[in-house]
MARMAR-763184 format. One line per 10 residues: number of its first residue (from 1); their letters; for each residue x, y, z of C-alpha. Coordinates in pm, whole numbers, plus 50000, padded with zeros to 5 digits. Example, Ala and Ser with C-alpha at 12.3 -4.5 7.8 and 13.67 -1.06 7.14 Angstrom:
BEGIN
1) as) 51230 49550 50780  51367 49894 50714;
! end
This chain:
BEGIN
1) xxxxxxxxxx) 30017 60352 41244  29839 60632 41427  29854 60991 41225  30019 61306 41373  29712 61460 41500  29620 61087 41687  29930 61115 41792  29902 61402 41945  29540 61391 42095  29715 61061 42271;
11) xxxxxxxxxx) 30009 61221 42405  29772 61493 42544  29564 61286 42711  29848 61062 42861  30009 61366 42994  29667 61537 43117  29606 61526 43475  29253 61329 43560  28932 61493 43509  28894 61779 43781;
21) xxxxxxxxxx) 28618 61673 44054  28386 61933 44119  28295 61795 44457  28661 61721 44566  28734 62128 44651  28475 62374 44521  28186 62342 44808  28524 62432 45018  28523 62730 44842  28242 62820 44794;
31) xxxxxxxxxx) 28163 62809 45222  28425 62977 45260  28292 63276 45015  27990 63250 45220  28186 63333 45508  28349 63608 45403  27985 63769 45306  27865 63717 45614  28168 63871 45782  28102 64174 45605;
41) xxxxxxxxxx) 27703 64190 45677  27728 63997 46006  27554 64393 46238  27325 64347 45992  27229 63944 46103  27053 63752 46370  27285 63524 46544  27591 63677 46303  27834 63515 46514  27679 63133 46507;
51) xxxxxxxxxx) 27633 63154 46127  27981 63241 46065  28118 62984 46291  27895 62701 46115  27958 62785 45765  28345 62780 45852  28315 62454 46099  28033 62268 45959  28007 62360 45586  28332 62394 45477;
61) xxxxxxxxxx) 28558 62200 45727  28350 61895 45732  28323 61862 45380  28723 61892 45325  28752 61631 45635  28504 61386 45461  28656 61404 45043  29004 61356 45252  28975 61152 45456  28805 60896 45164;
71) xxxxxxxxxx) 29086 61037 44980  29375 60918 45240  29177 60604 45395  29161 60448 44979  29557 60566 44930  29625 60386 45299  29464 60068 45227  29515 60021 44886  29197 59931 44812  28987 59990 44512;
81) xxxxxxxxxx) 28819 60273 44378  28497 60038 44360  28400 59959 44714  28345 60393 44767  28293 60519 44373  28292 60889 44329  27898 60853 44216  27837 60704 44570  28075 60952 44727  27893 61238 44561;
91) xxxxxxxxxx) 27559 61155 44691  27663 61170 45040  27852 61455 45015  27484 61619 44839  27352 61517 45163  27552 61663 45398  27504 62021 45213  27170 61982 45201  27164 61913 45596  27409 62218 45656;
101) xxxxxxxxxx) 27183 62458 45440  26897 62358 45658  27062 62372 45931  27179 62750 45858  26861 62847 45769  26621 62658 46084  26810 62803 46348  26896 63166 46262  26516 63202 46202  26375 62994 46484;
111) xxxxxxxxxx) 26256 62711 46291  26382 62412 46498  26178 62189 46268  26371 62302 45972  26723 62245 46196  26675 61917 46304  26545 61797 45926  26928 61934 45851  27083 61764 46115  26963 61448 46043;
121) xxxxxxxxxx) 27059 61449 45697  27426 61552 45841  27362 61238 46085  27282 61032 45783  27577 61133 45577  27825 61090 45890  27706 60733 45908  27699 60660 45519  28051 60775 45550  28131 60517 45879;
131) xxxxxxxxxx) 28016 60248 45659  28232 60280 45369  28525 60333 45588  28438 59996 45761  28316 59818 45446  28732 59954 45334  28899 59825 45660  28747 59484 45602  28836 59464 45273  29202 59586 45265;
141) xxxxxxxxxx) 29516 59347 45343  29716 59360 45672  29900 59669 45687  30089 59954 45885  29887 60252 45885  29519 60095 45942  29513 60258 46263  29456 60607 46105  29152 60516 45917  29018 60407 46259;
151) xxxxxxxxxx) 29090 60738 46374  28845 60818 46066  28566 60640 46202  28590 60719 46540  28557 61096 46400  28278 61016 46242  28088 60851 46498  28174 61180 46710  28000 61401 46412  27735 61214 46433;
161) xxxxxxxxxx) 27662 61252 46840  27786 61599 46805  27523 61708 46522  27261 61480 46728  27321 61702 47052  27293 62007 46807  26971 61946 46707  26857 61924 47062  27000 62227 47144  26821 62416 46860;
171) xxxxxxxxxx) 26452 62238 46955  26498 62456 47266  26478 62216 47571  26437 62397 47908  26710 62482 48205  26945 62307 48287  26984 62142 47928  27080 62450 47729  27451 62508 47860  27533 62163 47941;
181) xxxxxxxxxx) 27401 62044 47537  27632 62306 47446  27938 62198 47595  27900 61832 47484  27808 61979 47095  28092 62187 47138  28351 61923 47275  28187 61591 47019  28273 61901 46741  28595 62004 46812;
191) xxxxxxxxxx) 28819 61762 46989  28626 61447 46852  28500 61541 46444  28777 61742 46400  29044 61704 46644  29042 61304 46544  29039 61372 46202  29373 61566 46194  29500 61379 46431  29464 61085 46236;
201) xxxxxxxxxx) 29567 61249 45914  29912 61429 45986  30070 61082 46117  30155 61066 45774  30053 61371 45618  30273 61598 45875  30619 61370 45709  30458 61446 45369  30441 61823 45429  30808 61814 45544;
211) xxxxxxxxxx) 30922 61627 45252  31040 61361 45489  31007 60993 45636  30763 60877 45860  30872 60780 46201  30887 60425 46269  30725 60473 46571  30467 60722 46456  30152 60449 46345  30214 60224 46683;
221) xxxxxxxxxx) 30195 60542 46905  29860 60705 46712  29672 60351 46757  29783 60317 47150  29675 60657 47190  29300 60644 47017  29144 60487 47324  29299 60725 47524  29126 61028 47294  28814 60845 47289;
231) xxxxxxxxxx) 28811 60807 47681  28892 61163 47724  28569 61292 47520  28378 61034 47663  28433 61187 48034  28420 61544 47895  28089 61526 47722  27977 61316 48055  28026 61626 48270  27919 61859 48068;
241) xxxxxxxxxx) 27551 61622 48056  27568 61586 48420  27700 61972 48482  27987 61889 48703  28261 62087 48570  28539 61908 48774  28458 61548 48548  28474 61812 48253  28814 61934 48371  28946 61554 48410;
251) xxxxxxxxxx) 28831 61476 48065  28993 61809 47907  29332 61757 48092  29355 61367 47991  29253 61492 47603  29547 61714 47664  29795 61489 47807  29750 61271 47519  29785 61485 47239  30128 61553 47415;
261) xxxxxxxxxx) 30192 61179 47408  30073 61167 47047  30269 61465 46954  30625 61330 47015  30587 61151 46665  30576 61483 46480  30918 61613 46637  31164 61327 46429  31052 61485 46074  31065 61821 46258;
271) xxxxxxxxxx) 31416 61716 46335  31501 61608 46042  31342 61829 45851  31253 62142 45968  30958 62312 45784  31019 62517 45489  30672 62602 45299  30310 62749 45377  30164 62435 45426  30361 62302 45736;
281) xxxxxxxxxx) 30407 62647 45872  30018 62649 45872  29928 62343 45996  30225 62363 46282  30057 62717 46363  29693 62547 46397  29836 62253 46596  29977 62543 46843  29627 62703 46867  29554 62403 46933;
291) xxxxxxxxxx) 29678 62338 47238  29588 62700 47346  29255 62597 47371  29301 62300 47539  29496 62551 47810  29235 62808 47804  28959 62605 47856  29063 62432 48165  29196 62762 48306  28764 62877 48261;
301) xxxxxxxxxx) 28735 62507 48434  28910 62582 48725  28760 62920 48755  28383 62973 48863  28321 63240 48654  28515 63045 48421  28260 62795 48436  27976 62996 48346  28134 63190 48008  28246 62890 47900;
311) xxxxxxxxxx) 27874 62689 47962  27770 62980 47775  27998 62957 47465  28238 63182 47574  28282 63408 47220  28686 63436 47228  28716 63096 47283  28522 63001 47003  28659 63233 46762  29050 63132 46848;
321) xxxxxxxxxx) 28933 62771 46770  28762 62892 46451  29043 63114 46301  29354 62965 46515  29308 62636 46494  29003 62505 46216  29055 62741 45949  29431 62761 45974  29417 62372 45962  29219 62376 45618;
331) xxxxxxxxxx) 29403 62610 45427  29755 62481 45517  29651 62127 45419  29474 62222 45121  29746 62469 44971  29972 62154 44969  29706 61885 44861  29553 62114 44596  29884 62112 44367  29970 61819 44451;
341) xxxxxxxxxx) 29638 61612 44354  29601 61777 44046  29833 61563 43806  29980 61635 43535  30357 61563 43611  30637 61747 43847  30658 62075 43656  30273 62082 43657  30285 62009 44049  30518 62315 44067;
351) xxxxxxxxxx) 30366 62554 43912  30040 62466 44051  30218 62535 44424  30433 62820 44336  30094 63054 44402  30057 62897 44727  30399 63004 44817  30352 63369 44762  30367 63594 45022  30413 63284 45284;
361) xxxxxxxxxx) 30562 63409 45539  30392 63713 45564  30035 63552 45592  30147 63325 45853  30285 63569 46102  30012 63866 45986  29706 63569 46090  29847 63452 46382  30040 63751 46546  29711 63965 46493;
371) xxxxxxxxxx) 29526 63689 46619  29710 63681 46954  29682 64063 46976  29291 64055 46917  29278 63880 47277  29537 64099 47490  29287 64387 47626  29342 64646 47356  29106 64917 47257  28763 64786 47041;
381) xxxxxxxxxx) 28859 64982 46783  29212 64839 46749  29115 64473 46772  28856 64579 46493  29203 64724 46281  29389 64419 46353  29167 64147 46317  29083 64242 46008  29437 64229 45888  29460 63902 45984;
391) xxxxxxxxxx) 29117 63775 45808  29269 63870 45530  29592 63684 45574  29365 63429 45583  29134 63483 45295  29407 63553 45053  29394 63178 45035  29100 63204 44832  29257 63400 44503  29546 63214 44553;
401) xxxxxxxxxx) 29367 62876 44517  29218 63070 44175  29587 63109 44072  29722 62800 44135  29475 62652 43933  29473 62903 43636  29932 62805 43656  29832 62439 43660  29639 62474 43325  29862 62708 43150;
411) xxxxxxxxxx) 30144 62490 43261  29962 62172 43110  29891 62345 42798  30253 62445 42751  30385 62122 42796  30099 61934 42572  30219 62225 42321  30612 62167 42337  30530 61742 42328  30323 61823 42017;
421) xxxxxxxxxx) 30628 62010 41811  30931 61845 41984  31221 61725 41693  31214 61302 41652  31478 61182 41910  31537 61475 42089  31462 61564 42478  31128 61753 42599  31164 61982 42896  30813 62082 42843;
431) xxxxxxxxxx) 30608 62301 43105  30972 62279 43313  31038 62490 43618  31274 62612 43809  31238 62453 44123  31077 62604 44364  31266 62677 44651  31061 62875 44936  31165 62927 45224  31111 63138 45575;
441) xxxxxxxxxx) 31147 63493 45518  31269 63725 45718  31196 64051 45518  30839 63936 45484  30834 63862 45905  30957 64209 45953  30671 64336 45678  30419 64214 45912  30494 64304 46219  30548 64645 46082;
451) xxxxxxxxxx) 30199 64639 45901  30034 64549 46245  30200 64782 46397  30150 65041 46176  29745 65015 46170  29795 65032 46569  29993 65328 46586  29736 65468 46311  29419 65395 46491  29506 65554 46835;
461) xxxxxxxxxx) 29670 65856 46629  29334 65929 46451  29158 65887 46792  28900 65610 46769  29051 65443 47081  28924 65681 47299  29269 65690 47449  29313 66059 47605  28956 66149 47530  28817 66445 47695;
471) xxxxxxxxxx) 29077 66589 47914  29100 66963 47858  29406 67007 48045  29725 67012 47867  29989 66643 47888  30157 66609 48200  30453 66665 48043  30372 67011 47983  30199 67062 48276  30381 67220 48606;
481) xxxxxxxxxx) 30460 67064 48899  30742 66820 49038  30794 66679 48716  30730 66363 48799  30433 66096 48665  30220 65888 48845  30048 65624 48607  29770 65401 48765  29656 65061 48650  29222 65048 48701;
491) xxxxxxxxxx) 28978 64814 48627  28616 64876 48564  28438 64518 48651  28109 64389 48563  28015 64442 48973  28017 64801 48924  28327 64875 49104  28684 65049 49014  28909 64827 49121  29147 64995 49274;
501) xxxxxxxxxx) 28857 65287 49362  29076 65487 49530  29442 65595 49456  29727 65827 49606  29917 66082 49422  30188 66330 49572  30096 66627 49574  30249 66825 49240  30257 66487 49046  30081 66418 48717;
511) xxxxxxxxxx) 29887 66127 48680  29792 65950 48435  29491 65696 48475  29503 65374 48225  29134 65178 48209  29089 64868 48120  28685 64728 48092  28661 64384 48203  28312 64333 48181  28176 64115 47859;
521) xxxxxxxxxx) 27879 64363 47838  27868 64718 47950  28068 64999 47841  28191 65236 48118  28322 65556 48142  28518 65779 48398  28404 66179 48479  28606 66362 48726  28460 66654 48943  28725 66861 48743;
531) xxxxxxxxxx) 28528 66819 48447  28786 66629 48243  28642 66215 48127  28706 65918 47880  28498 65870 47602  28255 65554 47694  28526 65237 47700  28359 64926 47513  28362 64583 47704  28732 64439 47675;
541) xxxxxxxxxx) 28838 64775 47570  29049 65048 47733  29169 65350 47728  29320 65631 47949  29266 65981 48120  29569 66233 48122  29437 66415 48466  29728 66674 48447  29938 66814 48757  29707 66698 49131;
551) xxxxxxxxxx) 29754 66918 49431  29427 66872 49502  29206 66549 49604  28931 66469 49350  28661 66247 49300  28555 66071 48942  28289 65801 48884  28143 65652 48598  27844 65880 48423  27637 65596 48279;
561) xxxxxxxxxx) 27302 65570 48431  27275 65428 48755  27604 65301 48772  27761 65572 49011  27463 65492 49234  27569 65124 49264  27867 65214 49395  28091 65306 49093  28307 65552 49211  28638 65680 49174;
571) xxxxxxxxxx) 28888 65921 49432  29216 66041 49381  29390 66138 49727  29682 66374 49702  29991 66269 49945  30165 66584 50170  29821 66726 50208  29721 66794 50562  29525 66524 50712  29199 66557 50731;
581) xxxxxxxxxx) 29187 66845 50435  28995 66789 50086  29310 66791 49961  29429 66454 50157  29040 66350 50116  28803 66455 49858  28504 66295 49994  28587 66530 50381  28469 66820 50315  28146 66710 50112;
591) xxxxxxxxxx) 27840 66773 50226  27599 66481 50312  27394 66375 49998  27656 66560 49767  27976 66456 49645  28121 66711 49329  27886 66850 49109  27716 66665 48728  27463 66485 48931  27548 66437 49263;
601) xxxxxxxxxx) 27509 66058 49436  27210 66104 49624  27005 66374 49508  26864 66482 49165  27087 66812 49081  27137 67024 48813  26864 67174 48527  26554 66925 48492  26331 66904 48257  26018 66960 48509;
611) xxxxxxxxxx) 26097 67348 48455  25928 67324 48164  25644 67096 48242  25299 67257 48197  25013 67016 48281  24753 67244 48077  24993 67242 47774  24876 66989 47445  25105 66737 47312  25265 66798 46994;
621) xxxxxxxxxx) 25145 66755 46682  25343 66415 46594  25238 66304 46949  25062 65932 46935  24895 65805 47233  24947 65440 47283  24654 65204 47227  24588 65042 47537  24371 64722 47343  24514 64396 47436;
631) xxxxxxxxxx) 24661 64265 47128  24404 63994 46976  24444 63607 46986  24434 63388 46711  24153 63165 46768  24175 62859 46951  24342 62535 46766  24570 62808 46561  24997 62734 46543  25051 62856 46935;
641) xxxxxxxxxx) 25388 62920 46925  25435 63314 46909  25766 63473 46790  25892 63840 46903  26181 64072 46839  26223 64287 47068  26443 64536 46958  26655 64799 47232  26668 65147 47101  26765 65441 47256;
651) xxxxxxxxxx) 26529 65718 47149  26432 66072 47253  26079 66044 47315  25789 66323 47443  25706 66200 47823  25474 66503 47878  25400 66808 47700  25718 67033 47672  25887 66776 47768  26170 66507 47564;
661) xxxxxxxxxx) 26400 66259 47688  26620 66012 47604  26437 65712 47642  26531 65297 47684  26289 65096 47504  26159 64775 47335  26076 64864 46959  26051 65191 47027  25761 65262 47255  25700 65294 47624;
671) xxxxxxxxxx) 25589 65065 47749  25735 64779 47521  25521 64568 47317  25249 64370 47510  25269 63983 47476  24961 63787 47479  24891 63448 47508  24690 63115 47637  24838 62881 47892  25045 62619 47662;
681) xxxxxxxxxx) 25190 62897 47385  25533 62884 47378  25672 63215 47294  26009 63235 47121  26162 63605 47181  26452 63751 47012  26620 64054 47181  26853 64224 46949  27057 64517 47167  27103 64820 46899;
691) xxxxxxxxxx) 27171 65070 47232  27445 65241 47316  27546 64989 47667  27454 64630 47752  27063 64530 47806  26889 64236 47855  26530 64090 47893  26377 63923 48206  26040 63729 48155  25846 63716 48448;
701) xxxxxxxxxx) 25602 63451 48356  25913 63214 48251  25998 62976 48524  26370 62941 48551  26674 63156 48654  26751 63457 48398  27115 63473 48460  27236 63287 48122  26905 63238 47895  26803 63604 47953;
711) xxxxxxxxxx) 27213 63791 48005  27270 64096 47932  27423 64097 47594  27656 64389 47419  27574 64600 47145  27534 64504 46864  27458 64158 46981  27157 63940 46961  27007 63662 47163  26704 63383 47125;
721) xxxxxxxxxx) 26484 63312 47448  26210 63022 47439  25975 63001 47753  25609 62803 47766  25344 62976 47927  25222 62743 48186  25053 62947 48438  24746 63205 48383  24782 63587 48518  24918 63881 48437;
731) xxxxxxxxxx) 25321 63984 48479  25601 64227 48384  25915 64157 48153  26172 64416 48223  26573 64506 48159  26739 64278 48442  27096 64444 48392  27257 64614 48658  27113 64869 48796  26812 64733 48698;
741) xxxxxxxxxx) 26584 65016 48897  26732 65236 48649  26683 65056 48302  26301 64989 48392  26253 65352 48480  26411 65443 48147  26139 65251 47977  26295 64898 47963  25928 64738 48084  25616 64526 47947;
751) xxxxxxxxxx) 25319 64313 48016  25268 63988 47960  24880 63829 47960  24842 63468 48006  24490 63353 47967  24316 63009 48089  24164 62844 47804  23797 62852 48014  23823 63218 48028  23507 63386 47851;
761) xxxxxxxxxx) 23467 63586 47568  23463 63919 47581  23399 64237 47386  23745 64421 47445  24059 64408 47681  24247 64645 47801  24603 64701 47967  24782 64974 48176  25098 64980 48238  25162 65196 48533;
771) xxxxxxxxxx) 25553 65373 48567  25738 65673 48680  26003 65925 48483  26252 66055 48687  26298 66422 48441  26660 66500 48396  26764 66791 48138  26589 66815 47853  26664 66589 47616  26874 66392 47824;
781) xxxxxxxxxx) 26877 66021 47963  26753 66120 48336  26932 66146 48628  26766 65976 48868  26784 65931 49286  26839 65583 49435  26650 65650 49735  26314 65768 49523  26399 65457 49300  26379 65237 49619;
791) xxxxxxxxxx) 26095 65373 49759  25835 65519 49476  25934 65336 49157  25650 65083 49100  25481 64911 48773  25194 64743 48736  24980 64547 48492  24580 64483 48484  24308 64344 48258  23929 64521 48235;
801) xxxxxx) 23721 64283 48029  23384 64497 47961  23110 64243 47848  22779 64429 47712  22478 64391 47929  22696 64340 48263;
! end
C-alpha cells in the first residue's frame, strides 16, 4: 500500500504533461528574437534585408516545418517513436542550425567558402530528414492520409535543390547565372520547401483548427494534385535556368491553378465551421497572401520590366511572402499546436491557449491591413509608421508564447495541488476553466483600423511626409480667384520624365499638384520658377505641392543634379490666356538657353564659387593632398582575391583654395580609392549608398553588362559585386546612374590597374586621375552645363614606373 506522499508524487506524475522538448519550439524562438534585433539594427548591416529574410525563412521556418512535420508524419502513420527517436531527431535538427549559422555568417561577409560549408550541412539534414520519412512510409500499414507525408518528402527534396542552388549563388558565378540561380532558389524555397509543406499539413490540420471533420474528399484530392505541384516547379525553376520568362510564367500559372484545385477541400470545414480563433484566422490570412504572390508574380512575368525586378529579387515581393504569407503561417499554426502539445489534460490545454487568444482580432487585421497599406504608394515615412505597427502585431506572438507557457504551468501546479488535498470519494475539478470561448471581434476590428489610421493622420500632421512642403503661398482655399481647384495626378519615373510634363489650368484656378515617385532608386523633387517646391520625394513615396491661385503659365522641374538637364521638366499652362502669351505658354517668351531662373537649362547661372578662386592663394590648414603611389601588391602566390567597400558619401570638400563644395565620392576622397591588381585576382566590391539619392558603381575592367550586378541602389542600401580581372591595362570605375556625366563630375570616379604577371619590378608607381569641377555656389553641389559636360568633361588614368639607372 503506497503512503500519501507516493501517492501523491504518482498522481503528479500521471497528470504531468511529458517532459518539455527543448528542440521541439525554442530555436523557433529564439530566430525569431534574432529577427527582431536585426530589424532594429538592420541601416546599421551589410545585406540587412537578406539576413532578415533568412533568419525568418531558413532559421526559424524550416526548423518548425522539420519538428512538425516528424511530428504529424509519426501521428499519420501510426508508427513508432523508434524508427525517428528524439536523440536521432535532435542531431539533425543540430545540423541544420549549424548550416544556417554558417550560412548567415559566409555570405553577409563574402566568405562563399564559409556559405557553402552551411549549405551543405542544410543539404545533409534535408536528406537525413527524406530518409526517415521514407524509412516511416515503408514501415506504416495501409492507410488514408499517406499521401501527406509524401507531400513531406517531396518538400524536402525541394529544400535540398533549393539550398544547393543557394550555395551557387553565393560562390558568385558570372552573368547570366546570377538572376536566373535566384529565381530557381527563390521558387525550390517558397512554393516547393514551404509551399508543399503546408500544403500537405492543413489537409488535416486546417479541419483541426476549425474544430471540425475532415472532408472525405480532402486526402484523394491532395495526392492527385502533388504531381501536378511538382510539375509546376519543375517548369518554373526550368525557365528561370534557361532565362525564358514565358516557361517561368507557364510553370507559375499551373502552380496556381492547382492550389485552386487543391483549395476546394478547405471550403467544407469552412462551411461547416466557420473560423473562430487566432490560429485559423492566421493561417486563412497567410493562405490569402498566398495567392497574392502567386498573382503578383506573374503580373512582373508578363511585364518586361516586370521581368527584370523580379530576376533581381524584387524587395516587395519578397517581403509580402516573408511577413504575409511565411511568418503569418508559423505563428498561426504554432499558437494552436503550442497549447495543444503540451499535455497535461483539457483545463491545462485551455489555459495554455487562452494567451494566444488575447487581443486576436486586433493582431490579425493590424498585420495584415498595414501590410496591404505598406505597398499602395504612400509617403516613406508613413509606410515606415505603419509597418511597424504591423511587425508588432506580429511579434506580440513572442510574449504571448512566454505566457501561455508560464498559464500552462501554473495551471498544472493547481490541479496537482487540488488532486493532492481532494476529500476520499469526492469529485476534482482541479486546474478547471471556463471555457474559452473567442471569437471575432468587432470592437477590436474597429481598434485597428483606428490605430492605423491614427499613426497616418499623425505622421502627415507632424510633416515628415513632405506633403505640402515648401510652398510659401497660402492653401488654395484661402487663396483668391474663381474658387475653384484643379488637382493633378504626376508621376516622376525612373526615365527622368514627369509624366504628364505638362498640364492646363484655367486661368484664376488653384491647383494642387499630387507626386507620386515611381522609380525604385532616386528621390526627386519639384521647384517651380515661382520659387515654391516639395521636399525631395523618396522612391515609392509621394507627396504634393499646393501652387496657390495660376493666372500665369509657369515652369517647374526637378532640382537634383543633372536631372532637369535630362529632360526632367515640368509646365503649367494657364487656359483663357491669349495664345501665344507666357501666360498660355511659359516656355514663349524665354529666351534661348534660359528657361526661369535657379539654374537655368543650358547655361551655368547664378553666384559660383569661381568668384572666389585665387590661384596664388594656399590651401587650408586641414588641406591633405592625395598620395598619388599606386597602392602596393601583395607578393606573388599571396590569397588573390581582394575585397573593397566602397562607401558613397556626400561631403563638402576643398576643390581649390577658397573654394568648398559639396562633393559625390567613394570613401570620402576624390578620386575614389584606387584598385590594384594582377590578371587572375578576383575582386569582390561592396558598395554601400549612405548619400542622399540613388548611386551605383560601374567597373570598367569587368566584362559583362552593369545594368543588374552594378544598379543603382537607394539609400541606405547595399550591394556585393564580384568581377575577375582577366585582361592587363589601366581603366576607370565610375557612378553609372542617370545622368551619369553629372555623378562622375561630382567625384563619383576611380582607377583600376591590372598588371601582367611578366611585368617588371619597379621602384615606385604612380597614378593620375585627370577630372573637371564644374564650381556652383559655395558650398553647394554644382550646377553644371550639359553642353560643357558633353564636350570638355574627360578622365583619365596612367602608370609612370621610374626604375633607377634608366
Amino acid at each position: 500500500m503506497p503512503s500519501p506522499s507516493q501517492t501523491t508524487r504518482l498522481q503528479n506524475r500521471a497528470s504531468a504533461p511529458p517532459r518539455a522538448w527543448w528542440w521541439r519550439n525554442t530555436p523557433t524562438f529564439i530566430w525569431l528574437g534574432v529577427a527582431v534585433v536585426l530589424t532594429l539594427i538592420h541601416p546599421f548591416l551589410p545585406r540587412a534585408n537578406w539576413l532578415m529574410t533568412h533568419t525568418v525563412l531558413l532559421g526559424a521556418l524550416s526548423h518548425a516545418a522539420m519538428v512538425w512535420s516528424t511530428h504529424f508524419t509519426q501521428a499519420l502513420l501510426k508508427t513508432g517513436p523508434h524508427l525517428d527517436p528524439r536523440s536521432s531527431q535532435n542531431k539533425r535538427l543540430a545540423l541544420l542550425h549549424i548550416g544556417v549559422i554558417l550560412v548567415l555568417i559566409g555570405v553577409p561577409i563574402g566568405r562563399w567558402q564559409v556559405a557553402v560549408v552551411g549549405a551543405a550541412c542544410v543539404i545533409g539534414a534535408a536528406s537525413w530528414q527524406i530518409i526517415h520519412l521514407t524509412r516511416r512510409l515503408r514501415a506504416a500499414l495501409p492507410g488514408r492520409f499517406h499521401g501527406c507525408v509524401h507531400y513531406y518528402v517531396a518538400a524536402a527534396s525541394c529544400l535540398v535543390l533549393g539550398v544547393g542552388v543557394g550555395g551557387l549563388l553565393a560562390t558568385g558565378p558570372p552573368a547570366p547565372w546570377p538572376p536566373r540561380l535566384l529565381a530557381a532558389h527563390i521558387s525550390l524555397n517558397i512554393f516547393g520547401w514551404i509551399g508543399l509543406t503546408l500544403i500537405g499539413t492543413l489537409v488535416t490540420f486546417w479541419p483541426t483548427l476549425l474544430r471540425t471533420r475532415i472532408s472525405p474528399q480532402a486526402e484523394a484530392g491532395a495526392a492527385r494534385c502533388l504531381p501536378l505541384f511538382l510539375g509546376s516547379i519543375t517548369v518554373v525553376v526550368t525557365g528561370a535556368l534557361v532565362g525564358h520568362p514565358s516557361i517561368a510564367l507557364i510553370g507559375v500559372l499551373a502552380y496556381a491553378f492547382t492550389l485552386l484545385l487543391w483549395g476546394r477541400s478547405l471550403l467544407p470545414p469552412l462551411r461547416t465551421r466557420p473560423p473562430r480563433e487566432f490560429a485559423p484566422w492566421s493561417v486563412g490570412a497567410a493562405l490569402c497572401w498566398l495567392f497574392i504572390v502567386l498573382t503578383w508574380v506573374i503580373v512582373l512575368l508578363m511585364s518586361q520590366g516586370g521581368r527584370e525586378r523580379l530576376a533581381a529579387g524584387h524587395g516587395a515581393l519578397v517581403a509580402v511572402a516573408v511577413t504575409g504569407f511565411t511568418a503569418q503561417l508559423l505563428i498561426g499554426a504554432l499558437s494552436y499546436l503550442i497549447p495543444a502539445i503540451g499535455g497535461g489534460g483539457p483545463a491545462v490545454v485551455r489555459a495554455a491557449q487562452a494567451p494566444m487568444e488575447r487581443a486576436g482580432t486586433l493582431r490579425v487585421v493590424t498585420l495584415n491591413l498595414g501590410l496591404a497599406l505598406c505597398l499602395l504608394p504612400l509617403p516613406s515615412v508613413v509606410r515606415v509608421v505603419v509597418s511597424f505597427l504591423a511587425y508588432a502585431a506580429l511579434l506580440s506572438f513572442l510574449p504571448l508564447a512566454w505566457a501561455s507557457r508560464r498559464a500552462a504551468a501554473k495551471a498544472l501546479r493547481d490541479k496537482a495541488a487540488t488532486t493532492s488535498t481532494k476529500l476520499p470519494g469526492t469529485g476534482s475539478r482541479a486546474g478547471e476553466h471556463a471555457p474559452h470561448r473567442p471569437g471575432w471581434s468587432g470592437v477590436q476590428a474597429v481598434t485597428a483600423v483606428a490605430a492605423l489610421a491614427l499613426a497616418i493622420a499623425a505622421t502627415l500632421a507632424v510633416g515628415d511626409s513632405g506633403i505640402g512642403a515648401g510652398s510659401p503661398q497660402p492653401a488654395a482655399a484661402q487663396a483668391e480667384g474663381t474658387g475653384q481647384t484643379t488637382r493633378v495626378q504626376v508621376a516622376m519615373t525612373a526615365d527622368m520624365r514627369f509624366v504628364p510634363d505638362r498640364v492646363r489650368v484655367p486661368a484664376g484656378n488653384a491647383l494642387v499638384i499630387e507626386l507620386t515617385n515611381t522609380d525604385d532608386s532616386t528621390a526627386h523633387d519639384l521647384v517651380l520658377d515661382t520659387g515654391q517646391r516639395t521636399q525631395r520625394i523618396a522612391p515609392r513615396g509621394q507627396g504634393s505641392l499646393d501652387v496657390g491661385v495660376v493666372t500665369t503659365g509657369i515652369q517647374g522641374w526637378c532640382s537634383i543634379v543633372g536631372h532637369r538637364q535630362m529632360g526632367m521638366t515640368f509646365s503649367i499652362d494657364v487656359e483663357g490666356a491669349a495664345p501665344g502669351s507666357p501666360a498660355a505658354d511659359p516656355s514663349a517668351g524665354a529666351a534661348p538657353g534660359h528657361q526661369g531662373h535657379a539654374g537655368g537649362g543650358g547655361l551655368i547661372a547664378g553666384p559660383s564659387a569661381a568668384d572666389d578662386l585665387d590661384p596664388m592663394r594656399k590651401p587650408s590648414a586641414d588641406f591633405v593632398a592625395r598620395d598619388a603611389s599606386l597602392p602596393a601588391l601583395p607578393p606573388r602566390g599571396a590569397a588573390r582575391t581582394h575585397k573593397v567597400t566602397l562607401r558613397v558619401q556626400e561631403l563638402e570638400l576643398e576643390v581649390a583654395p577658397g573654394v568648398r563644395q559639396k562633393r559625390w565620392t567613394f570613401n570620402g576622397a576624390v578620386p575614389g580609392p584606387t584598385l590594384h591588381g594582377r590578371v587572375g585576382d578576383i575582386f569582390e566590391v561592396t558598395l554601400i549608398n549612405d548619400g542622399s539619392m540613388g548611386h551605383s558603381v560601374d567597373f570598367h575592367a569587368g566584362d559583362i553588362a552593369p545594368d543588374e550586378p552594378m544598379r543603382t541602389i537607394p539609400s541606405g542600401e547595399s550591394l556585393v559585386y564580384r568581377f575577375t580581372a582577366k585582361r592587363s591595362g589601366i581603366w576607370m570605375y565610375h557612378c553609372s546612374t542617370t545622368p551619369m556625366s553629372s555623378h562622375i563630375a561630382a567625384g563619383m570616379h576611380g582607377a583600376v590597374v591590372i598588371e601582367p604577371d611578366d611585368l617588371p619590378v619597379v621602384d615606385r608607381s604612380y597614378v593620375f586621375v585627370q577630372s573637371e569641377v564644374y564650381l556652383g555656389a559655395q558650398r553647394s553641389t554644382p550646377t553644371r552645363s550639359p553642353r560643357k559636360l558633353r564636350t570638355r568633361w574627360s578622365s583619365t588614368a596612367t602608370q609612370t614606373n621610374t626604375t633607377t639607372g634608366r
